[in-house]
C-alpha positions in Angstrom: 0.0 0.0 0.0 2.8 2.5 -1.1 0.4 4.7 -3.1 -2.0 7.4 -2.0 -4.4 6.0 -3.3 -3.9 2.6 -1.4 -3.0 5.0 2.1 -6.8 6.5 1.9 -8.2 3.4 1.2 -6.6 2.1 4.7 -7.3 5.1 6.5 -11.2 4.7 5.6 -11.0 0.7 6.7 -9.2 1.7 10.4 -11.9 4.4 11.0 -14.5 1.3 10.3 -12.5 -1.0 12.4 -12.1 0.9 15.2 -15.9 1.7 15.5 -16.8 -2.0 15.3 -13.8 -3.0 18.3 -15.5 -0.1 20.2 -19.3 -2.2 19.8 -17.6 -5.2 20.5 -15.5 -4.3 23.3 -17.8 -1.7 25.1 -21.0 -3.4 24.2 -21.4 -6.9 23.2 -21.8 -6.9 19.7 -20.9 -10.0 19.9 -23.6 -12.0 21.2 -27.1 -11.1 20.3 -29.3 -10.6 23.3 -32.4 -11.8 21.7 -33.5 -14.6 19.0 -34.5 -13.9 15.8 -33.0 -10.8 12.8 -36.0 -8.1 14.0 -34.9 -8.3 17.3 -31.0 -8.6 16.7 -31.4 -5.7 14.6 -33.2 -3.7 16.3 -30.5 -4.3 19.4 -27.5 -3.5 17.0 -29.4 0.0 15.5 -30.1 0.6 19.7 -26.4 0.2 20.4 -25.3 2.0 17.3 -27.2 4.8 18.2 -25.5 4.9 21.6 -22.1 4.7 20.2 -22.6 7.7 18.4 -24.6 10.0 21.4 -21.3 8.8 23.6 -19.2 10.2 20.6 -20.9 13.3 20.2 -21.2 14.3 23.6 -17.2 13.5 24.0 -17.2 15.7 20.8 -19.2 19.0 22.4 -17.0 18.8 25.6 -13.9 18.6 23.8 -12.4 15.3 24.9 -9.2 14.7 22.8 -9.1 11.2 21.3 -6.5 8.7 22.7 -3.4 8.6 20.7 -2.9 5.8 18.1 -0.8 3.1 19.3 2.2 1.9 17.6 3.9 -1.8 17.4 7.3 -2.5 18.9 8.7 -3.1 15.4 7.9 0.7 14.5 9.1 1.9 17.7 12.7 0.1 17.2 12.4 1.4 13.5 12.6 4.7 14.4 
């Protein structure tokens, strides 16, 4: 992924994979609470819908995201 092109594509996919560790991680997108798609559905639109009233609100009182972490192997690189 040496061109820009390639660079934005990643960027785009790590803003997409960081929301979805943040459902699973803070909550439990990975087990459905209820049986059946309506119902599943419904819980994931619920918790997506949380996920972004906790971002906004972090937004509107100015809380700086965390910094990106970097891998041992780019640490010694540098």
């Amino acid at each position: 992924m040496s061109s820009e092109e390639g660079r934005a594509e990643y960027r785009r996919r790590a803003g997409i994979e960081g929301s979805l560790s943040r459902g699973v991680r803070q909550c439990g997108l990975r087990h459905a609470r209820y049986r059946g798609l309506t119902k599943t559905h419904l819980q994931h639109v619920a918790t997506a819908a949380g996920i972004n009233a906790l971002r906004a609100i972090r937004c509107l009182n100015a809380v700086p995201l965390a910094p990106t972490r970097r891998s041992r192997f780019s640490r010694l690189r540098a």
